[in-house]
C-alpha positions, 0 to 999 in steps of 0.5 A: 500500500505505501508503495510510491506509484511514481516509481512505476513511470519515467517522464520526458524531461522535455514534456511542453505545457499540456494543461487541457489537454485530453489522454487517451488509453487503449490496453491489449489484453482484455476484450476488444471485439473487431479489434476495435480499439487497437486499430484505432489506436494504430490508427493514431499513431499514424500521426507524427508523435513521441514517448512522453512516458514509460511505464516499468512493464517488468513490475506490470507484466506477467512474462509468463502469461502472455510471451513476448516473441523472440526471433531465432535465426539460424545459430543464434537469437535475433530480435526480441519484441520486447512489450511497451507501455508508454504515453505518446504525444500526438497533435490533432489537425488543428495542432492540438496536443493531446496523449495516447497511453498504449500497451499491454494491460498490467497483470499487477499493481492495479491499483498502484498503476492508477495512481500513477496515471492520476499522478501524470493526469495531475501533473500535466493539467490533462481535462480528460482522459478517454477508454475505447474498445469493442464488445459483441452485439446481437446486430448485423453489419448492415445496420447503423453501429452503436456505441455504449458510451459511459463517464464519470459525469452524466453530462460527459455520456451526451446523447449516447443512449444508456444501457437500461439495466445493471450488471455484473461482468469481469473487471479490466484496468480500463473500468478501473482506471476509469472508476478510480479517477471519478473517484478521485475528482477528474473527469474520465469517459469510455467508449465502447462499439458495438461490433456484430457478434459474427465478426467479434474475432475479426478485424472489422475496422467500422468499429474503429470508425465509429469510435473515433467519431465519437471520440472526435465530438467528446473531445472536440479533437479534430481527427481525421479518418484517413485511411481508416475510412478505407479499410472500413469500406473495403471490409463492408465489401468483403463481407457483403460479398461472402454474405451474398455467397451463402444463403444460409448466412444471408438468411441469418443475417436477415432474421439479425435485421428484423430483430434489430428493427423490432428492437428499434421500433420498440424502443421508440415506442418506449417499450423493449418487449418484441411483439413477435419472435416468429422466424427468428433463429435460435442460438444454436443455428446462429452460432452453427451459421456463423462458424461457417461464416468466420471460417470462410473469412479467416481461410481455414477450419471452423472454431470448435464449439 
C-alpha cells in the first residue's frame, strides 16, 4: 500500500505545457471485439508523435502469461519484441496536443498503476482522459453501429443512449482506471462499439470508425479518418460479398435485421418487449451459421464449439 506509484513511470524531461489537454488509453489484453480499439489506436499513431512516458512493464507484466516473441535465426537469437507501455504525444489537425497511453494491460499493481496515471493526469493539467474498445452485439453489419458510451459525469455520456439495466461482468484496468479517477475528482469517459457478434474475432475496422467519431465530438479533437475510412469500406465489401455467397448466412443475417428493427421500433415506442419472435433463429443455428461464416473469412477450419 505505501508503495510510491511514481516509481512505476519515467517522464520526458522535455514534456511542453499540456494543461487541457485530453489522454487517451487503449490496453491489449482484455476484450476488444473487431479489434476495435487497437486499430484505432494504430490508427493514431499514424500521426507524427513521441514517448512522453514509460511505464516499468517488468513490475506490470506477467512474462509468463502472455510471451513476448523472440526471433531465432539460424545459430543464434535475433530480435526480441520486447512489450511497451508508454504515453505518446500526438497533435490533432488543428495542432492540438493531446496523449495516447498504449500497451499491454498490467497483470499487477492495479491499483498502484492508477495512481500513477492520476499522478501524470495531475501533473500535466490533462481535462480528460478517454477508454475505447469493442464488445459483441446481437446486430448485423448492415445496420447503423452503436456505441455504449459511459463517464464519470452524466453530462460527459451526451446523447449516447444508456444501457437500461445493471450488471455484473469481469473487471479490466480500463473500468478501473476509469472508476478510480471519478473517484478521485477528474473527469474520465469510455467508449465502447458495438461490433456484430459474427465478426467479434475479426478485424472489422467500422468499429474503429465509429469510435473515433465519437471520440472526435467528446473531445472536440479534430481527427481525421484517413485511411481508416478505407479499410472500413473495403471490409463492408468483403463481407457483403461472402454474405451474398451463402444463403444460409444471408438468411441469418436477415432474421439479425428484423430483430434489430423490432428492437428499434420498440424502443421508440418506449417499450423493449418484441411483439413477435416468429422466424427468428435460435442460438444454436446462429452460432452453427456463423462458424461457417468466420471460417470462410479467416481461410481455414471452423472454431470448435
Amino acid at each position: 500500500m505505501g508503495l510510491d506509484p511514481d516509481d512505476l513511470y519515467e517522464v520526458d524531461s522535455d514534456v511542453p505545457d499540456l494543461t487541457g489537454a485530453v489522454l487517451m488509453h487503449h490496453f491489449e489484453g482484455f476484450m476488444d471485439a473487431g479489434s476495435a480499439g487497437r486499430l484505432l489506436a494504430e490508427h493514431l499513431l499514424g500521426r507524427e508523435h513521441r514517448v512522453v512516458a514509460r511505464f516499468d512493464v517488468d513490475r506490470l507484466i506477467d512474462y509468463r502469461s502472455r510471451r513476448p516473441t523472440m526471433t531465432y535465426a539460424v545459430d543464434h537469437w535475433d530480435d526480441y519484441d520486447a512489450p511497451e507501455l508508454v504515453v505518446h504525444l500526438l497533435h490533432d489537425d488543428d495542432g492540438t496536443p493531446f496523449l495516447l497511453l498504449s500497451g499491454p494491460e498490467p497483470d499487477h499493481d492495479w491499483e498502484r498503476f492508477c495512481r500513477a496515471v492520476r499522478n501524470l493526469v495531475e501533473r500535466w493539467g490533462v481535462r480528460l482522459t478517454a477508454g475505447f474498445h469493442g464488445i459483441p452485439m446481437g446486430a448485423p453489419h448492415t445496420r447503423p453501429l452503436g456505441v455504449t458510451v459511459h463517464a464519470t459525469r452524466k453530462d460527459l455520456v451526451g446523447e449516447h443512449q444508456p444501457l437500461p439495466n445493471r450488471l455484473q461482468v469481469p473487471g479490466s484496468l480500463a473500468a478501473l482506471l476509469e472508476y478510480r479517477l471519478g473517484e478521485w475528482g477528474h473527469d474520465a469517459v469510455g467508449f465502447a462499439a458495438h461490433v456484430p457478434h459474427y465478426l467479434a474475432q475479426s478485424t472489422y475496422p467500422a468499429s474503429s470508425l465509429i469510435v473515433l467519431e465519437a471520440l472526435s465530438r467528446s473531445t472536440g479533437l479534430n481527427l481525421a479518418e484517413g485511411e481508416l475510412r478505407a479499410a472500413a469500406d473495403l471490409a463492408d465489401a468483403e463481407i457483403n460479398r461472402q454474405v451474398a455467397e451463402s444463403d444460409e448466412v444471408a438468411e441469418v443475417v436477415r432474421a439479425l435485421e428484423r430483430q434489430y428493427d423490432t428492437f428499434i421500433e420498440a424502443s421508440e415506442r418506449g417499450s423493449l418487449l418484441a411483439e413477435s419472435v416468429e422466424h427468428m433463429p435460435t442460438a444454436e443455428e446462429l452460432g452453427s451459421q456463423f462458424e461457417r461464416f468466420l471460417a470462410e473469412q479467416n481461410g481455414g477450419d471452423a472454431p470448435e464449439r
